[in-house]
The first five atom37 places (N, CA, C, CB, O) and aatype in JSON, in Angstrom:
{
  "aatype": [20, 20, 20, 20, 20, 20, 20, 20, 20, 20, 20, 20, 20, 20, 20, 20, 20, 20, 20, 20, 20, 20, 20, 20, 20, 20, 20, 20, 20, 20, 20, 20, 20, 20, 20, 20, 20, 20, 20, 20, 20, 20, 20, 20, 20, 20, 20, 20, 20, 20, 20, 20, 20, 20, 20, 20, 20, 20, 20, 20, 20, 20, 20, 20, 20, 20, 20, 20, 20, 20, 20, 20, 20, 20, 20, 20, 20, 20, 20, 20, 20, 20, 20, 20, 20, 20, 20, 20, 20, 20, 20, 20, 20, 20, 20, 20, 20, 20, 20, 20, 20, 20, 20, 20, 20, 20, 20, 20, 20, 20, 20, 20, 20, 20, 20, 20],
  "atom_mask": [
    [1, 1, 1, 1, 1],
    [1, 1, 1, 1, 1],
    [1, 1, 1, 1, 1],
    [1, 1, 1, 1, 1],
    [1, 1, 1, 1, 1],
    [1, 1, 1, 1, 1],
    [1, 1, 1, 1, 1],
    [1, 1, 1, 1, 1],
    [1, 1, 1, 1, 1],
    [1, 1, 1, 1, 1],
    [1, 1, 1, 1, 1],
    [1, 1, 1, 1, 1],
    [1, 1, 1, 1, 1],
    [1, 1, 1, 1, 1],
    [1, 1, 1, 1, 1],
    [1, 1, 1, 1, 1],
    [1, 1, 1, 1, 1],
    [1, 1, 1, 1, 1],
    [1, 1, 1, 1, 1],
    [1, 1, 1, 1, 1],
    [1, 1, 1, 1, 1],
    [1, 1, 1, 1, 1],
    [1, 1, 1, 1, 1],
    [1, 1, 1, 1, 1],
    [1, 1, 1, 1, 1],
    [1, 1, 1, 1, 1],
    [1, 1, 1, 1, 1],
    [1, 1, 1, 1, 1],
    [1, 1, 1, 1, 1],
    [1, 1, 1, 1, 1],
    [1, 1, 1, 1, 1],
    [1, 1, 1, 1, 1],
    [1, 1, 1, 1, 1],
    [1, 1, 1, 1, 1],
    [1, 1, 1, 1, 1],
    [1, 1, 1, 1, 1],
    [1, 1, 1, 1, 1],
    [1, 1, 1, 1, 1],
    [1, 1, 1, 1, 1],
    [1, 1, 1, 1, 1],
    [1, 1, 1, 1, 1],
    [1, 1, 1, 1, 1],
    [1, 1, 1, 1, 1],
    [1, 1, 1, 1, 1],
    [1, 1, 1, 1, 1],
    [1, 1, 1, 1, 1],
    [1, 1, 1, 1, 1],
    [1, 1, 1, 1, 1],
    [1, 1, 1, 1, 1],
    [1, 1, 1, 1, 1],
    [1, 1, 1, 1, 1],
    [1, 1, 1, 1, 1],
    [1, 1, 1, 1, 1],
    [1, 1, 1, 1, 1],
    [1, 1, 1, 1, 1],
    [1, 1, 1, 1, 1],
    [1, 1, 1, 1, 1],
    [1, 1, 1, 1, 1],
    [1, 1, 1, 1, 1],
    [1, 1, 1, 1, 1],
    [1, 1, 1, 1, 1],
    [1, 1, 1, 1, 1],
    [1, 1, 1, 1, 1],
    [1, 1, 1, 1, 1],
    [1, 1, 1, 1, 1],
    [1, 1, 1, 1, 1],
    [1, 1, 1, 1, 1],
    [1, 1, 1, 1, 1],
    [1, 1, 1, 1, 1],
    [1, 1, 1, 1, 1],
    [1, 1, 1, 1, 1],
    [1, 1, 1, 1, 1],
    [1, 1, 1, 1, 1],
    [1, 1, 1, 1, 1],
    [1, 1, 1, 1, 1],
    [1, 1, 1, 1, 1],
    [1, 1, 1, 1, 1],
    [1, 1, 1, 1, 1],
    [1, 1, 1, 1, 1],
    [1, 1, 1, 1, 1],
    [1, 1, 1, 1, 1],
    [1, 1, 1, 1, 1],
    [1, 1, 1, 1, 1],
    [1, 1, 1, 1, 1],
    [1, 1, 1, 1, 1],
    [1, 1, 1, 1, 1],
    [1, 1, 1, 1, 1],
    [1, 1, 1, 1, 1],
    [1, 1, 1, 1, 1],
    [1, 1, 1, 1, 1],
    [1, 1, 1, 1, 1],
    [1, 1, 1, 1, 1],
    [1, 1, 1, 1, 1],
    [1, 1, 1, 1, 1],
    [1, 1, 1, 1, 1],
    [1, 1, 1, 1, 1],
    [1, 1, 1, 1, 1],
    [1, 1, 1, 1, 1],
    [1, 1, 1, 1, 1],
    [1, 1, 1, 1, 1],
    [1, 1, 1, 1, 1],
    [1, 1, 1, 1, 1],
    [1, 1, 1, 1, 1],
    [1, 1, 1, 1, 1],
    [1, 1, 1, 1, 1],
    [1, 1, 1, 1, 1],
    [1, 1, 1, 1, 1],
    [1, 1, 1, 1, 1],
    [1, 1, 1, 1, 1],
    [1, 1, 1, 1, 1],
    [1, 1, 1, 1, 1],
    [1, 1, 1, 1, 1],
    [1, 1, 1, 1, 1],
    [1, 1, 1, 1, 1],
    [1, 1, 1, 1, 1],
    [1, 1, 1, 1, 1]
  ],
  "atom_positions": [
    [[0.84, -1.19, 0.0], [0.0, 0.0, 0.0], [0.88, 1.24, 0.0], [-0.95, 0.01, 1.22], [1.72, 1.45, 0.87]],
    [[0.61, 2.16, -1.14], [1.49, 3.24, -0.91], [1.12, 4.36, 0.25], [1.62, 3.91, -2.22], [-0.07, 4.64, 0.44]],
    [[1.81, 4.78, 0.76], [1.22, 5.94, 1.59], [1.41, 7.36, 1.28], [1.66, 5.85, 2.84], [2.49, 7.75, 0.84]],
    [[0.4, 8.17, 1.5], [0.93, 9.55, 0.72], [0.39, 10.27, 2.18], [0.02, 10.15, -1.17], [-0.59, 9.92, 2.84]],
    [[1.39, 11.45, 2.49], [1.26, 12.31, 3.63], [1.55, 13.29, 3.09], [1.96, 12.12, 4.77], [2.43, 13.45, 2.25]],
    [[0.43, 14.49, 3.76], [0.42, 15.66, 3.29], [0.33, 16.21, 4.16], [-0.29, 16.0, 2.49], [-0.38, 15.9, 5.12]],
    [[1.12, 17.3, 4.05], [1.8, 18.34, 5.4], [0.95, 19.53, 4.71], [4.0, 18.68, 5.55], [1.04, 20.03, 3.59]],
    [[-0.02, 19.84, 5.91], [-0.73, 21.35, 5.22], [-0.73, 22.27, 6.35], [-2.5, 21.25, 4.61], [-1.11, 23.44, 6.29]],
    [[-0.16, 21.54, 7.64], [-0.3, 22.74, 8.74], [0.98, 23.64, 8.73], [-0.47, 22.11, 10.33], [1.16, 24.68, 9.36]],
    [[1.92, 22.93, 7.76], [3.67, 24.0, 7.5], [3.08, 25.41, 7.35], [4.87, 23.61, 5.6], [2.09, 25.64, 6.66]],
    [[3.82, 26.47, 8.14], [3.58, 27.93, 7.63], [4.29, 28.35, 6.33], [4.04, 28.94, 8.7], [5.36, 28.05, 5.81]],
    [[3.25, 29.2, 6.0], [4.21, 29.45, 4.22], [4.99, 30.65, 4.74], [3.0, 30.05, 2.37], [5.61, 31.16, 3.8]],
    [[5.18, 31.31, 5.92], [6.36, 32.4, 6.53], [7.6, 31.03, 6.06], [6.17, 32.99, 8.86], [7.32, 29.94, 6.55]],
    [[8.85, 31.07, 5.2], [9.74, 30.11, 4.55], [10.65, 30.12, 5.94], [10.52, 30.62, 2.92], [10.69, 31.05, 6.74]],
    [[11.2, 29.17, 6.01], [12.17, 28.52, 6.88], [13.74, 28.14, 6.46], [11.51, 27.33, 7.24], [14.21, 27.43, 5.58]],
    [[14.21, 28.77, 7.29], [15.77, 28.19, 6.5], [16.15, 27.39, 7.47], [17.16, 29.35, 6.12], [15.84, 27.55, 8.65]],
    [[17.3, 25.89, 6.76], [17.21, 24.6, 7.75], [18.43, 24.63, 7.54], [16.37, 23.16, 7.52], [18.97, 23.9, 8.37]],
    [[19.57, 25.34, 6.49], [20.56, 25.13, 6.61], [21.49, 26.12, 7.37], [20.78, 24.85, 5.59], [22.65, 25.91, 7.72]],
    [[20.79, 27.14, 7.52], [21.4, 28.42, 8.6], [20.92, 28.73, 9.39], [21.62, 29.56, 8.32], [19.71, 28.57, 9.59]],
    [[21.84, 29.36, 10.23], [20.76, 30.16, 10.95], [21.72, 31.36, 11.21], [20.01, 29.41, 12.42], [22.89, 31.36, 10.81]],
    [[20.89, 32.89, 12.22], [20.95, 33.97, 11.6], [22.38, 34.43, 12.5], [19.48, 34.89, 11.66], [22.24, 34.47, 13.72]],
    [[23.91, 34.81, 11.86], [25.06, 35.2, 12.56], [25.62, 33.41, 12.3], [24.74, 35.98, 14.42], [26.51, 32.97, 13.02]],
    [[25.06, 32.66, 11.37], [26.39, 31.88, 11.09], [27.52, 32.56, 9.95], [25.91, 30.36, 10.5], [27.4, 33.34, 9.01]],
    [[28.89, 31.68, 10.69], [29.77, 32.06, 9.49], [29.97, 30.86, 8.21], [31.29, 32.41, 10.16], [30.07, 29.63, 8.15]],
    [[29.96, 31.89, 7.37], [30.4, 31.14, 6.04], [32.12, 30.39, 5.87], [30.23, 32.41, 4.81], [33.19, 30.93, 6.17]],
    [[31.95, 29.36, 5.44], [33.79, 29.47, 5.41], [33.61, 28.58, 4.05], [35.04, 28.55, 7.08], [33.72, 27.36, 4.22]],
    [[33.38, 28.99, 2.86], [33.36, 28.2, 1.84], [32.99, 29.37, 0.76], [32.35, 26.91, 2.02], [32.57, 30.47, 1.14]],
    [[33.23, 28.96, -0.92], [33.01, 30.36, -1.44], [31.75, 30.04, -1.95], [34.08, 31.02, -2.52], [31.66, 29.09, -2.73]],
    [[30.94, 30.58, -1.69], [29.33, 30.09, -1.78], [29.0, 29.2, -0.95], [28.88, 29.51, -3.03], [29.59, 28.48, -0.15]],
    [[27.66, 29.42, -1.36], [26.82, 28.49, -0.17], [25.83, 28.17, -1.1], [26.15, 29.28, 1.39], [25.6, 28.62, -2.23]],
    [[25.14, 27.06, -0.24], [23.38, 26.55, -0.39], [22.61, 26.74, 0.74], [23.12, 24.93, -0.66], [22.69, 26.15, 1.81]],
    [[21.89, 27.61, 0.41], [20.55, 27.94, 0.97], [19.68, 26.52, 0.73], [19.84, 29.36, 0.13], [19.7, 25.86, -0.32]],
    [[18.89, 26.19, 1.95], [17.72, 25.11, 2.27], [16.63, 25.72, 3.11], [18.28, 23.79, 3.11], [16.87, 26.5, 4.03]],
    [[15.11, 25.24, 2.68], [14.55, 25.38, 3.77], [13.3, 25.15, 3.61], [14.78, 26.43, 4.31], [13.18, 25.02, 2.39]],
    [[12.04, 24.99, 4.2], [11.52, 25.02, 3.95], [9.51, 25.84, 3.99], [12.19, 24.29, 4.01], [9.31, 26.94, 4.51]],
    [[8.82, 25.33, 3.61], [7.48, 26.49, 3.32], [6.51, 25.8, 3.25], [7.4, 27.41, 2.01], [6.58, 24.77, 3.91]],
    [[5.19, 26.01, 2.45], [4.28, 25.25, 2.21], [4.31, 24.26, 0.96], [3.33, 26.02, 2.22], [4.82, 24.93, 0.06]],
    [[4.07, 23.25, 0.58], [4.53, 22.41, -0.5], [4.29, 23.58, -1.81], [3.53, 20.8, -0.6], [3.43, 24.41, -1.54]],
    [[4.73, 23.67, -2.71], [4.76, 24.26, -3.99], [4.4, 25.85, -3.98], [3.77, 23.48, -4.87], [4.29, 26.41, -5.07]],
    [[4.26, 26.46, -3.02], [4.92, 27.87, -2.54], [5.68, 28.48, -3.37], [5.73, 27.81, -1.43], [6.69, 27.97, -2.88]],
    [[6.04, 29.04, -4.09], [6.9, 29.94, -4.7], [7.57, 31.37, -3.79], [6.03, 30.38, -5.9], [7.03, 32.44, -3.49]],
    [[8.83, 30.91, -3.54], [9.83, 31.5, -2.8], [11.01, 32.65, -3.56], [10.52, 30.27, -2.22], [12.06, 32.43, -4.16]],
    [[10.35, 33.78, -3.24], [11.42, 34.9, -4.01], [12.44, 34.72, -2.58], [10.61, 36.98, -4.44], [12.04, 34.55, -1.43]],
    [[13.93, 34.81, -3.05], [15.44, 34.65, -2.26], [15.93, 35.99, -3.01], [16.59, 32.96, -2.62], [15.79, 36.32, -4.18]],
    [[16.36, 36.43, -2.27], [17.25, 37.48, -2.47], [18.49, 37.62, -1.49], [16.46, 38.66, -2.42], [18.16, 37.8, -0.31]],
    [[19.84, 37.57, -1.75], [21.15, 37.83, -1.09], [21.82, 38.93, -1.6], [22.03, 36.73, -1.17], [22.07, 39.12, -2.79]],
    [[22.17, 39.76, -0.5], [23.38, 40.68, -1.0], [24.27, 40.92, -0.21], [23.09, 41.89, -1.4], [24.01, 40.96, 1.0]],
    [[25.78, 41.19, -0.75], [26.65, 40.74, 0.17], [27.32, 42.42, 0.19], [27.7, 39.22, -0.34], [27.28, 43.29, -0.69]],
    [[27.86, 42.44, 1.39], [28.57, 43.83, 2.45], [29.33, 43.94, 3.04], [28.14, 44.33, 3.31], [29.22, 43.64, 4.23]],
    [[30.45, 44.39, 2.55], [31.83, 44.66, 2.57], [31.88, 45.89, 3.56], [32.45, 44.94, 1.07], [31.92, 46.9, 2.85]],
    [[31.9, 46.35, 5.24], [32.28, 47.05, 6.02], [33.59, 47.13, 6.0], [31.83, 46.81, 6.99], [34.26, 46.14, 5.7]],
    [[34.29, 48.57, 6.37], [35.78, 48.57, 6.94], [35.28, 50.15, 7.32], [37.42, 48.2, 5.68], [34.19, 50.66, 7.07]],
    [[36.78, 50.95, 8.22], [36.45, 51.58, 9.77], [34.88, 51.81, 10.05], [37.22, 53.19, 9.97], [34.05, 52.65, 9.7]],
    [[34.9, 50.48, 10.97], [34.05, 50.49, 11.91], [32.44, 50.7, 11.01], [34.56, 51.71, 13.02], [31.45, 51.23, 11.51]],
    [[32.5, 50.34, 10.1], [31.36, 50.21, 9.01], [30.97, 51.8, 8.28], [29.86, 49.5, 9.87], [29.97, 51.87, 7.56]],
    [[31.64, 52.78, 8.48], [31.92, 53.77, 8.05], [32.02, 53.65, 6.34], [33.05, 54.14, 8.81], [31.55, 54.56, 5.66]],
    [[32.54, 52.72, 5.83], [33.13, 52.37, 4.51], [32.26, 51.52, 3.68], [34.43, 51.68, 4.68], [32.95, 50.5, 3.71]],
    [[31.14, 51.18, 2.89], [30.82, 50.19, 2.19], [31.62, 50.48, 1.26], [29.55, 49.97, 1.9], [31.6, 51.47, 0.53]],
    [[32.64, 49.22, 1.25], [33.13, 49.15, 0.12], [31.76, 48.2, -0.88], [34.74, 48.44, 0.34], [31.02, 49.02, -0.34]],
    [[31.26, 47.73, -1.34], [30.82, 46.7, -2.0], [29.14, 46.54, -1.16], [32.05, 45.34, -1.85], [28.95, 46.5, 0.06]],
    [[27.96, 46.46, -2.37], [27.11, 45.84, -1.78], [26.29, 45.45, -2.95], [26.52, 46.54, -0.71], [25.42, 46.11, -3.51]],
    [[26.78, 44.15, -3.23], [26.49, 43.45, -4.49], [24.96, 42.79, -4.37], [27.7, 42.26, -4.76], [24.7, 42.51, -3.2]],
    [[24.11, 42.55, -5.1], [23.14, 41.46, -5.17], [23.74, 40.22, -5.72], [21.96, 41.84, -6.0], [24.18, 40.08, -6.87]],
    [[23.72, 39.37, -4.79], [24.19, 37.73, -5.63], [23.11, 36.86, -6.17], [24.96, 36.59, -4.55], [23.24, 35.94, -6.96]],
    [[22.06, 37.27, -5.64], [21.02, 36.54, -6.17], [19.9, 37.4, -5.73], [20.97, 35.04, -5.72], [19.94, 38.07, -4.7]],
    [[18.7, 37.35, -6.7], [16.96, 37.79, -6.64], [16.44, 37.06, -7.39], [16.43, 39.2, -7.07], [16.19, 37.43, -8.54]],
    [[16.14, 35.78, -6.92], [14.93, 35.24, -8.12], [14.28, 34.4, -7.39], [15.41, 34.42, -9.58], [14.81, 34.18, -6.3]],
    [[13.38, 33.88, -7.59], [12.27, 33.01, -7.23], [12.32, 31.58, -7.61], [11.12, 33.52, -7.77], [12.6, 31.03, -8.67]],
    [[11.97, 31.1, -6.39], [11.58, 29.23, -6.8], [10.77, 28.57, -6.34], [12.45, 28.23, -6.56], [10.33, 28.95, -5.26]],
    [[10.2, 27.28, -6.93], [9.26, 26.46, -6.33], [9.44, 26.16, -5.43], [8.95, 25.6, -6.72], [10.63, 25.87, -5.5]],
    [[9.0, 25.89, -4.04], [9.17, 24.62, -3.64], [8.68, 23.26, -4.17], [8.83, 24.7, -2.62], [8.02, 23.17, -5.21]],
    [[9.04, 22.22, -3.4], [8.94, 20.62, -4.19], [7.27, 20.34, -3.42], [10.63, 19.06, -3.51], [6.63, 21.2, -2.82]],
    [[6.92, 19.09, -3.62], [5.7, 19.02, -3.12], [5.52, 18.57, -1.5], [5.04, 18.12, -4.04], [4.45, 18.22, -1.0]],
    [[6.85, 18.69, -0.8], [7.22, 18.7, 0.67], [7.27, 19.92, 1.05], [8.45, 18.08, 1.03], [7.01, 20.0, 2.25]],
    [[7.45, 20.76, 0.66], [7.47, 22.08, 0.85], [9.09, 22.55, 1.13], [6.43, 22.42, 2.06], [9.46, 23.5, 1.82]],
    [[9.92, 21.62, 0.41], [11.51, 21.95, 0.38], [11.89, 23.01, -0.29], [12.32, 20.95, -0.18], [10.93, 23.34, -0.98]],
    [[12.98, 23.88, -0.5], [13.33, 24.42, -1.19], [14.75, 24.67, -1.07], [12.63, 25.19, -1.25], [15.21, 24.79, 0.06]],
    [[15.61, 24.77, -2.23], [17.04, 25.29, -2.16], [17.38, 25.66, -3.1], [17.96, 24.58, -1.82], [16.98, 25.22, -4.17]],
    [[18.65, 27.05, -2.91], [19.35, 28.01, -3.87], [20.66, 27.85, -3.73], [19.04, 29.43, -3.69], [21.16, 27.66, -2.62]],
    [[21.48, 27.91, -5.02], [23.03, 28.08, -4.8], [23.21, 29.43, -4.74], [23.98, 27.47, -5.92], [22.39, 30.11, -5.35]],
    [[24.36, 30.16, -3.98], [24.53, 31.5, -3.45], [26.05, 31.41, -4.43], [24.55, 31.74, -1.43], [26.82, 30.5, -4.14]],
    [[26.36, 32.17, -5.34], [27.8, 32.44, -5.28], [28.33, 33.08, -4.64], [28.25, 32.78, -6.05], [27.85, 33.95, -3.91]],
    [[29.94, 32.66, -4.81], [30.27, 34.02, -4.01], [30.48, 35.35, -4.45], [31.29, 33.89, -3.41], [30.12, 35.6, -5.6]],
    [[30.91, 36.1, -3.89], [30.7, 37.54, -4.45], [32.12, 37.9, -5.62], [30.67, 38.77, -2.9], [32.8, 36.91, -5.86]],
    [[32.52, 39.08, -6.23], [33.45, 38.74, -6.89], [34.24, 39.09, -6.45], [33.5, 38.89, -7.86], [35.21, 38.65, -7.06]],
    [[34.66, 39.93, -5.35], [35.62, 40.08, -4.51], [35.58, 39.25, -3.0], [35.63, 41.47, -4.38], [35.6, 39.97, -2.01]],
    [[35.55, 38.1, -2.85], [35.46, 37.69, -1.66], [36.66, 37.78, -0.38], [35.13, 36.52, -1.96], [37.75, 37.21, -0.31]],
    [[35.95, 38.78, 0.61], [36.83, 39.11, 1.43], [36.13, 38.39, 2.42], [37.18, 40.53, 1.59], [34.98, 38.01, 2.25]],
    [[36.97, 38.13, 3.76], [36.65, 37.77, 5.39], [36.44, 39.07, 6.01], [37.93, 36.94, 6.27], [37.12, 40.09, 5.99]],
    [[34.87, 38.66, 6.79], [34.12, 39.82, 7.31], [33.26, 40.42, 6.26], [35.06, 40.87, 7.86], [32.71, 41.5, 6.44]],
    [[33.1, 39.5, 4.79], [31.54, 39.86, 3.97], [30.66, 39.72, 4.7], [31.04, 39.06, 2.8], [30.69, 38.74, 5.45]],
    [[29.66, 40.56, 4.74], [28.09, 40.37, 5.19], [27.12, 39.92, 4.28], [27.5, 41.6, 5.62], [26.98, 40.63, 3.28]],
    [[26.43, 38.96, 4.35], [25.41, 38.38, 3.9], [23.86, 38.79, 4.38], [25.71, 37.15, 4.16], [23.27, 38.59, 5.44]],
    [[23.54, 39.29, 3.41], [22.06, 39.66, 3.9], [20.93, 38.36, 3.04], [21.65, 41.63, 3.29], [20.81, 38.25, 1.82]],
    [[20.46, 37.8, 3.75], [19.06, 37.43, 3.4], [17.64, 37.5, 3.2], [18.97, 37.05, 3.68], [16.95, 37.59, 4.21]],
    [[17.14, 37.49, 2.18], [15.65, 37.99, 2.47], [14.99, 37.07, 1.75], [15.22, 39.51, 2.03], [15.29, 36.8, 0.59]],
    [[13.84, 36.41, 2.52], [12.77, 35.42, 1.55], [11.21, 35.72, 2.17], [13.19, 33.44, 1.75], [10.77, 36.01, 3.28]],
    [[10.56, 35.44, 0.61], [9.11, 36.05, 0.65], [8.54, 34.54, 0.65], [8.56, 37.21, -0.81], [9.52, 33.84, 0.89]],
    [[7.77, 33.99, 0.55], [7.28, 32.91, 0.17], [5.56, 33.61, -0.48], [7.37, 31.72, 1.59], [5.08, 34.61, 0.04]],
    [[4.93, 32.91, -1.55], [3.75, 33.4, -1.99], [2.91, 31.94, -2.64], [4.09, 34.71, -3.13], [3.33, 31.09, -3.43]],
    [[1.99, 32.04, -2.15], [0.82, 30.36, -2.49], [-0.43, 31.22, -3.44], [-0.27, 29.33, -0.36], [-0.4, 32.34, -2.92]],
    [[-0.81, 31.24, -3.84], [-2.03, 31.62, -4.74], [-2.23, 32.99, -3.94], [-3.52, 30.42, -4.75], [-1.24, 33.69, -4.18]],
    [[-3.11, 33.63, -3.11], [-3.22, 35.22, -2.94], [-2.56, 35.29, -1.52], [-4.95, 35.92, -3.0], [-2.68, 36.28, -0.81]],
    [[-1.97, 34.37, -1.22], [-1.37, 34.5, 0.2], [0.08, 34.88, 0.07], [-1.49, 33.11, 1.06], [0.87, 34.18, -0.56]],
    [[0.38, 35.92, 0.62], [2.27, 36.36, 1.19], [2.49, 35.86, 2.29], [2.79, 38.02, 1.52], [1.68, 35.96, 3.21]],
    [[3.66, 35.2, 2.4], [3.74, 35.18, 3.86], [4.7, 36.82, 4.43], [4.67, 33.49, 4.29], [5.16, 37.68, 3.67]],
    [[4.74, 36.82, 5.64], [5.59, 38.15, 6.34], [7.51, 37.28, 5.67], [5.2, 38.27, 9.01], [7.82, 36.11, 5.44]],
    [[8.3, 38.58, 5.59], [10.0, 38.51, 5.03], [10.59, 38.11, 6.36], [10.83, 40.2, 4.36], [10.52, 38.45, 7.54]],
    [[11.33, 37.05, 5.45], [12.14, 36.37, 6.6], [13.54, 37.03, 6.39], [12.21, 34.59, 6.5], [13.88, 37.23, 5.23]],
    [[14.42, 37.41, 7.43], [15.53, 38.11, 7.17], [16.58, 36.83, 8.18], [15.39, 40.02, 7.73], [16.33, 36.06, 9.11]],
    [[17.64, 37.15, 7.46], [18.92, 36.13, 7.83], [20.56, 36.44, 7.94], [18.89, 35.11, 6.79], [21.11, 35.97, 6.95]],
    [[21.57, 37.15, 8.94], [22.54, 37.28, 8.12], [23.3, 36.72, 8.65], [22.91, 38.33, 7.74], [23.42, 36.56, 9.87]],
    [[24.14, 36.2, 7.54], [25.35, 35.53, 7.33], [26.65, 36.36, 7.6], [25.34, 35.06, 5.98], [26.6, 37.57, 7.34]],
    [[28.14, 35.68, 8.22], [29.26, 35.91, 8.06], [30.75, 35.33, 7.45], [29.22, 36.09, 8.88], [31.38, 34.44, 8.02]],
    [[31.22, 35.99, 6.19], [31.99, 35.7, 5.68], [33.43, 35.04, 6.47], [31.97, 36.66, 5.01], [34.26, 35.95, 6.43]],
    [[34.03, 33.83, 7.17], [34.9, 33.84, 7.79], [36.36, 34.32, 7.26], [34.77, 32.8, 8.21], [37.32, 34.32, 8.02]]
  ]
}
């Protein structure tokens, strides 16, 4: 007998499972995971922030990614992040994800990351 389970009480506010918010990065890019309501469509947006004296200085504040994706019919989702084109230690990573189901938004999930 096959079994089919359907998860409908997940909030479509998106979830990230592979970070969480003030981890450091130590790799050049990343993958974003996480998850929402099954087939949710998830706008991701990253941009990365280059501080020096005492954040006085943006050198750099690139978008690495803005685009949107499905989730799967678990309500998974994941993005590859490049890295930026100057990758320095002490980049800031900003995160932002919307998640959207037919007329429903969920509220922006914010996340940031540190370049080690």
């Amino acid at each position: 007998f096959p079994v089919t389970i359907t998860v409908t009480n997940r909030p479509l506010r998106p979830l990230f499972t592979s970070h969480q918010n003030g981890d450091r990065i130590n790799t050049r890019g990343f993958t974003l995971t996480g998850q929402t309501q099954p087939n949710a469509q998830v706008t991701v947006k990253v941009t990365a922030n280059l501080s020096i004296l005492g954040g006085f200085v943006n050198l750099a504040n690139s978008t690495l990614i803005d685009q949107s994706i499905t989730a799967d019919n678990q309500g998974n989702f994941q993005i590859q992040v490049p890295p930026p084109s100057n990758l320095v230690s002490g980049t800031q990573y900003t995160i932002q994800a919307i998640a959207r189901k037919g007329n429903d938004t969920s509220q922006s999930v914010q996340l940031g990351l540190v370049q080690e």
